[in-house]
N, C-alpha and C positions, 0 to 999 in steps of 0.2 A: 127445533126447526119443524113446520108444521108440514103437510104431505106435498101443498102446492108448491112450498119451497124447494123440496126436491124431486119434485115432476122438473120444475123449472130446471133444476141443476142438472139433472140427468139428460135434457134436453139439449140443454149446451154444450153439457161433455159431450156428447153424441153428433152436435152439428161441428165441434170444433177437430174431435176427428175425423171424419165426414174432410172437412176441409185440407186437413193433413193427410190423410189419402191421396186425398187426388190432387195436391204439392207435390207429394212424395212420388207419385205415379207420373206427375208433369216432368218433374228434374229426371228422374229415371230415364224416362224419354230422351230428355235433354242431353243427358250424360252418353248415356246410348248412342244419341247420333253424332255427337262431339267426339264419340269415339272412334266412331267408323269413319267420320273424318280425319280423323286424326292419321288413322291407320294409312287411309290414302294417302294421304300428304306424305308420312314417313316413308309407305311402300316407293312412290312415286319418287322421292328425293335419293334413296335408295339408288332406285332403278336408273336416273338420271347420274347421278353419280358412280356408277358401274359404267354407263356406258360412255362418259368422259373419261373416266378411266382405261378403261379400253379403247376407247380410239385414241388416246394419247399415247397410249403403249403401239399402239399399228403407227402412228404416224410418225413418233420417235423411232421406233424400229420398223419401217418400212422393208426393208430388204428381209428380214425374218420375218415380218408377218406377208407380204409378197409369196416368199418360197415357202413356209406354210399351209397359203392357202392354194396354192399350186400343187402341190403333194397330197391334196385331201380331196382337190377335184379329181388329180391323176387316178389316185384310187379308188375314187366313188365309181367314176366312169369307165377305166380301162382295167381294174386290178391293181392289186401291188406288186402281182411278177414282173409287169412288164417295166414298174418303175425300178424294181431292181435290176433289172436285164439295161434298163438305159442308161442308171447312172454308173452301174461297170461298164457301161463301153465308154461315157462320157470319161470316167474315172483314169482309163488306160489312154484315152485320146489325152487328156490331160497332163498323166505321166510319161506319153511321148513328146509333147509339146516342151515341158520342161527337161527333159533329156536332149535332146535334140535342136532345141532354138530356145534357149536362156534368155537371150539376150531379146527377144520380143517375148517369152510368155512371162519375164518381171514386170515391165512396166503395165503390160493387158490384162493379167491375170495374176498371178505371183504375189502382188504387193497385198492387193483386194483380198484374196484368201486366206493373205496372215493376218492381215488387221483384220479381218472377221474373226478368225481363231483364234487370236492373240487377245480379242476383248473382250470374250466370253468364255474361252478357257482358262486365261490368266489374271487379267487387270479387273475386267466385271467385279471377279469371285476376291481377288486379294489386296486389292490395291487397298479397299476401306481397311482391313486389318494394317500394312502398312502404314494407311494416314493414322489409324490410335497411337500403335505406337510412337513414331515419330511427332506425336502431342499438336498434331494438324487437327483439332475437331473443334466444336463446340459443345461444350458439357452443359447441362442444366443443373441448375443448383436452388433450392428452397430459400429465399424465396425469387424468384425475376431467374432469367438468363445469364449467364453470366461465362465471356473467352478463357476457355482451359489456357495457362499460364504456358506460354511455348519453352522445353527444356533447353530452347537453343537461346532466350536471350536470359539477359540478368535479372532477378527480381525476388524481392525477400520477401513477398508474400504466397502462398501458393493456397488458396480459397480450397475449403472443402467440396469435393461434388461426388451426386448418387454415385454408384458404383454401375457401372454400365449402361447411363444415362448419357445421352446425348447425342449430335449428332454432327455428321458426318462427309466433307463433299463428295461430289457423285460424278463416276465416270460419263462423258455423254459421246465420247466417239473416239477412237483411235485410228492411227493412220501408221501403216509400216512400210520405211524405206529398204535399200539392200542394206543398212547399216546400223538406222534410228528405228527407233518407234518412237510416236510422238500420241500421247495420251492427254489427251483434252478434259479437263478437271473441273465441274463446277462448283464456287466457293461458296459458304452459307455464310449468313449475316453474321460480322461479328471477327472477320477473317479478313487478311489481305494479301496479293502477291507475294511481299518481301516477308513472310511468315513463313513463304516455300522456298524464297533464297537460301533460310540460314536451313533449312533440313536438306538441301541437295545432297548432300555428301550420304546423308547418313537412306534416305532414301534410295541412291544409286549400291549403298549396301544391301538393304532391302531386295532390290531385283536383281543384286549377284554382277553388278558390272562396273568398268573401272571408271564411268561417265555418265554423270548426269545432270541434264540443265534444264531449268525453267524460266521460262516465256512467257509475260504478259499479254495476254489475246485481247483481252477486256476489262474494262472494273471488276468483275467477277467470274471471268474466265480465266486459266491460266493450263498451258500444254509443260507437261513432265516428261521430256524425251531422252529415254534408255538408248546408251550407244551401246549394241551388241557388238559390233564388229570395228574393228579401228583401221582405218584405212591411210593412216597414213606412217605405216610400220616400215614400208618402203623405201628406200630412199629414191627422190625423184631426180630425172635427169635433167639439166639443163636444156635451153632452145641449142638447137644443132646449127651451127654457123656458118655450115655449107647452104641450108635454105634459102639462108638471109642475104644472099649477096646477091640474088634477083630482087628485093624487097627496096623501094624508094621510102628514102628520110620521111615523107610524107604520108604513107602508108601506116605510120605506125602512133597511136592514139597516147598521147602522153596520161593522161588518164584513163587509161586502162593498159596499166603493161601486164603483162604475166610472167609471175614472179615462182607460181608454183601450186600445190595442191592445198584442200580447203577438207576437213576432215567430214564431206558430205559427200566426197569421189569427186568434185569439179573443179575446174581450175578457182588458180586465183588470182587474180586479177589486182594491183594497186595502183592508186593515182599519185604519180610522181611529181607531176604540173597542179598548181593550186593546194598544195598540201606541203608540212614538213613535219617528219617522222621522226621518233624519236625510240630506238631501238634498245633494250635492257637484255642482257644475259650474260651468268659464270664464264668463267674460261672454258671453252671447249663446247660453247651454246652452240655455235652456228652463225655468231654476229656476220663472219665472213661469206657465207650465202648470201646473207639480206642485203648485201651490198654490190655484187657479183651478176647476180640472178636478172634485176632488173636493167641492169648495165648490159648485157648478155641479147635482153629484147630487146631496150632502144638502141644497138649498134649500128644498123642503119642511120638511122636520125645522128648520130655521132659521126659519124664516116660523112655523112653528108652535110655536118656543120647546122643542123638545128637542136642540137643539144651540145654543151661545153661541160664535159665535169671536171671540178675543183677538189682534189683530195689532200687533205689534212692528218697525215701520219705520225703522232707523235713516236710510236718502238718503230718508224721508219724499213718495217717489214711487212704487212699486209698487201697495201697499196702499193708501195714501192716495187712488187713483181711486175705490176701490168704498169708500171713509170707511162709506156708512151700513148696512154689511154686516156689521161690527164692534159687536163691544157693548163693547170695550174697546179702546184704540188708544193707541198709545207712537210717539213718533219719537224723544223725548230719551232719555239715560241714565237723568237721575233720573225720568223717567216711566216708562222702563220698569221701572225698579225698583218703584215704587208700583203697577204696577201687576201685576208677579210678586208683589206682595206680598197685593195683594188676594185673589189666585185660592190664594195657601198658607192668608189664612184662609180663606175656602170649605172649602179641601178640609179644612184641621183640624177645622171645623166638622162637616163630613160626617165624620170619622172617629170623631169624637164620640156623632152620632145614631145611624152603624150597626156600629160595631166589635165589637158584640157578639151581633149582630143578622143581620149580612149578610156574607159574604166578599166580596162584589162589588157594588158599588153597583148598581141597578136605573136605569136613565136613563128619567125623568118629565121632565114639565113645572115641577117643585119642583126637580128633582136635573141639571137636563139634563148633557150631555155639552159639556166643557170644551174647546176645541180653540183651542191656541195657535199662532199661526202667527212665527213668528220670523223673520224676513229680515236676513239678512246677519248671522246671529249671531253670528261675528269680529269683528265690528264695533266691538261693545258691549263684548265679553268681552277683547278684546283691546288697542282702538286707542283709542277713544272715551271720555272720560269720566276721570275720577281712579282711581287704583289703587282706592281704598275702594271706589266705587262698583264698581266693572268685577269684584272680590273676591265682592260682594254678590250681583252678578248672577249670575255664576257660580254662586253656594251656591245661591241659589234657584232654578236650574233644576236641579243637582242633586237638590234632593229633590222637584221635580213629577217629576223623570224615573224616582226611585227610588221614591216615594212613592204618584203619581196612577194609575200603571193601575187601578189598582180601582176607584178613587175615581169613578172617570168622568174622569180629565183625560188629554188626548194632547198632545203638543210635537211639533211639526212644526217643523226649523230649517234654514234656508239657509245655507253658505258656499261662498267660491270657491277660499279656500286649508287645503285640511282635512288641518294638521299639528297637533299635538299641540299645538301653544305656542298656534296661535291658536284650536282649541277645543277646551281640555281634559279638557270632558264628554264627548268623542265617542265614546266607550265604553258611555255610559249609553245608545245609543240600540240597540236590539235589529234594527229595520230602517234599511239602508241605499238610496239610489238616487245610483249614480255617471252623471251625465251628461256630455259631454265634458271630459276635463280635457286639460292640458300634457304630463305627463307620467307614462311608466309606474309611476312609483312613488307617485302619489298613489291610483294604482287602489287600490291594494296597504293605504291610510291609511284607506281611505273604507270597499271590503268584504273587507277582511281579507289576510292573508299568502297563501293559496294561491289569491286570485281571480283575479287576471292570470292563471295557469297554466290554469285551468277554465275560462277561457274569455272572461272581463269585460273585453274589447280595449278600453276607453272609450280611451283614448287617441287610438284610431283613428276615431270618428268624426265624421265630414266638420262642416264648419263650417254647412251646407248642411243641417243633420238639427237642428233645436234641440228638444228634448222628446225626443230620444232616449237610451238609457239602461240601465246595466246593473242590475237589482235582487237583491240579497243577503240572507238573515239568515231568522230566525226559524223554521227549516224547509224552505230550500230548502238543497239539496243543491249543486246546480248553478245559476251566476249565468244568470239571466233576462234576454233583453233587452225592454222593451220601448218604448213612447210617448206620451207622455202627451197628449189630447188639447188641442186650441189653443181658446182662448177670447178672442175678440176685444174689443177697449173698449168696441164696445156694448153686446155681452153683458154685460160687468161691470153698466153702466149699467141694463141690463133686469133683471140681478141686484137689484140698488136694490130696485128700484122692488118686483118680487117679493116678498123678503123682509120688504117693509115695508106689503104690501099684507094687512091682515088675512083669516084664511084663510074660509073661505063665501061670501066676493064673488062676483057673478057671475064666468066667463069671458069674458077677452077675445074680441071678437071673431076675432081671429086669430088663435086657437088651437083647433087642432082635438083630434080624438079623444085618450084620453091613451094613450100607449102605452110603458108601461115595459120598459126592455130587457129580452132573456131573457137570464138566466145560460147560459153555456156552460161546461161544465165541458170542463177538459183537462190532463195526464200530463205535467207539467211536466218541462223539461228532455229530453220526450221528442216524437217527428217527428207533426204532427197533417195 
């Protein structure tokens, strides 16, 4: 290679890096300021993301971030002796309010204070431990997401997942009654309601109480309500009969009678017009309340002939105390046949005068309200009496049950063993009331396939509770418990006499003022 040749070469190498410098030095640059963009952007996404974060946190918890920032002006500006000096006087004013008037500082104060307390000292902090347990989560698993297998149903696979992965719903509010707390639970993807049905039981273990029920709020909402205190340990008394004999037949709402208390402290109220009931429980449940109770309210309406009740006594002792209560009365088979037969003509009759006329019979003193009381309805349909006959009876409750709502006729019927064989109608009744049974699978016969899971423990109680009782159908979402008030044999007896005493008589002496209950309305299935 001669010298011009590598003058040339050396020239080259020297313009080509020459040119790689200042590449090098350009990207450099480049890189540089892609970076301190970079930074921004991140800082900035950062910073935006902190402060959604935070104001989600204030706007979800408003009352804590409120009194937060009320406590950090207090002491910026006045001290913090004086904020201790205020909330001791506030603190005694507080524990005189509740010493002194209970009964306003629960619903004003009292309720607000424990559902504050109660969310953040108790449910906030443990309820997610409860839901792992109780196999309420969502696991992740390598690869995709995948629903932790719940131990409450059947299933022969159970999927590997990380060990302390996954995740969780999340408390979003609590609310506490004098009795419930009701804890508002958000579900995560992958989760449903009835996944919280079947862990009720073992959840209400979890927070150490004899009841617990869950509520559908929303697709993804659902409230977990702890009954701390049971209110219905009581026995309740009947309506007092001296009231009622200032009370017109008319005054008294065939749908809405009150029959007794409702395990939220409020009465309870059932529709006895447009409905027919169908009532389950052992010996010694309390059937004889649920039949008493409501009889007890409409006596008026009876005394004054816009209610007529029909009783069907197969042991011919229940009903048979209060005989002159009765405008119709069966203890045999073939009587009660004649006398289901009587009341289908009526109703033919009625559907005759207003079929074209009326959708719903109007209840008069011509048309009154039909109320059949059946005892021991197995009995008859089942056990008692010749196939024809027991076939017969059957049919005709069939079509009062299918037939009479309109008409003005209700069927109220008793049994103790309510399967299918021994009362085949049991379908026709729209409301149910299971009172103690044997067993869990009767719950299940009496108010439907997913009652036990929601909550209708009748199996569970005590032999020691008779009138009490889980109620189902028609519109309620979630089984009810409630109990029916007691009426004693002389009440029956004062019943008598009542209903048979033509209405404008003077008042007994012994009867004072008349004072008809007040309705209480209340959010069933929900904490009062």
């Amino acid at each position: 290679m001669t010298s011009a040749q590598l003058v040339l070469l050396a020239l080259g190498a020297g313009a080509g890096l020459w040119v790689l410098h200042k590449v090098g030095k350009w990207l450099t640059q480049l890189l540089e300021a892609l970076a301190a963009i970079a930074v921004v952007f991140v800082t900035l996404w950062f910073a935006a993301k902190a402060v959604w974060w935070v104001g989600r946190r204030i706007v979800r918890h408003w009352r804590t971030s409120t009194a937060t920032a009320l406590v950090a002006a207090w002491c910026y500006l006045l001290g913090w002796p004086s904020l201790l000096i205020t909330g001791g006087v506030i603190g005694v004013w507080l524990l005189g309010w509740f010493w002194f008037g209970r009964e306003s500082f629960e619903p004003w104060a009292g309720r607000h204070l424990r559902a504050w307390w109660l969310r953040w000292a108790l449910y906030a902090r443990t309820m997610p431990r409860w839901l792992r347990a109780c196999g309420l989560t969502v696991a992740d698993r390598d690869p995709g997401v995948h629903v932790q297998v719940n131990p409450f149903r059947r299933s022969a696979v159970q999927p590997k997942v990380k060990p302390g992965a996954g995740r969780t719903p999340r408390v979003v509010g609590v609310r506490s009654g004098g009795s419930w707390d009701e804890v508002r639970v958000r579900l995560v993807p992958g989760q449903t309601p009835e996944d919280f049905d079947l862990a009720a039981r073992s959840l209400a273990v979890a927070r150490g109480v004899a009841r617990c029920q869950v509520r559908e709020l929303g697709p993804d909402l659902v409230s977990i309500d702890f009954q701390r205190h049971d209110r219905l340990t009581a026995v309740v008394d009947c309506q007092p009969l001296p009231a009622l004999w200032g009370v017109r037949g008319e005054q008294v709402d065939f749908r809405r009678v009150w029959s007794g208390r409702t395990e939220y402290g409020t009465d309870w109220f059932q529709a006895i017009e447009g409905s027919h009931t169908l009532v389950a429980g052992s010996t010694g449940a309390g059937k004889n309340s649920l039949t008493w109770a409501p009889i007890i309210s409409m006596a008026p309406a009876i005394r004054d002939g816009l209610v007529r009740v029909s009783g069907i006594d197969p042991k011919g002792m229940e009903l048979a105390y209060g005989r002159r209560v009765f405008h119709r009365y069966a203890s045999t088979s073939k009587d009660a046949l004649a006398l289901l037969d009587d009341l289908i003509d009526g109703m033919t009759a009625r559907k005759e005068r207003f079929s074209t006329h009326k959708r719903v019979v109007p209840i008069s003193r011509e048309y009154p309200l039909e109320l059949v009381e059946f005892d021991e309805i197995g009995a008859l349909v089942r056990y008692v009496g010749d196939r024809k006959t027991r076939e017969a009876i059957v049919e005709r409750v069939a079509v009062l049950t299918t037939q009479g709502r309109a008409l003005g006729y209700a069927v109220r019927g008793y049994v103790q063993e309510p399967t299918k064989d021994t009362v085949p109608v049991r379908e026709l009744f729209p409301r149910r009331i299971c009172l103690r049974v044997a067993s869990k699978s009767h719950v299940s016969m009496v108010l439907g396939e997913h009652a036990y899971d929601r909550g209708a423990w009748a199996n569970r109680i005590g032999e020691h509770e008779p009138g009490v009782g889980y109620l189902f159908g028609e519109g309620i979402r979630e089984p009810l418990r409630v109990r029916s008030a007691w009426v004693p044999d002389h009440v029956i007896k004062e019943l008598e006499r009542f209903v048979t005493t033509p209405s404008g008589l003077a008042i007994p002496a012994q009867a004072g003022p008349v004072a008809l209950p007040v309705p209480v309305l209340h959010s069933i299935g929900g904490p009062a």
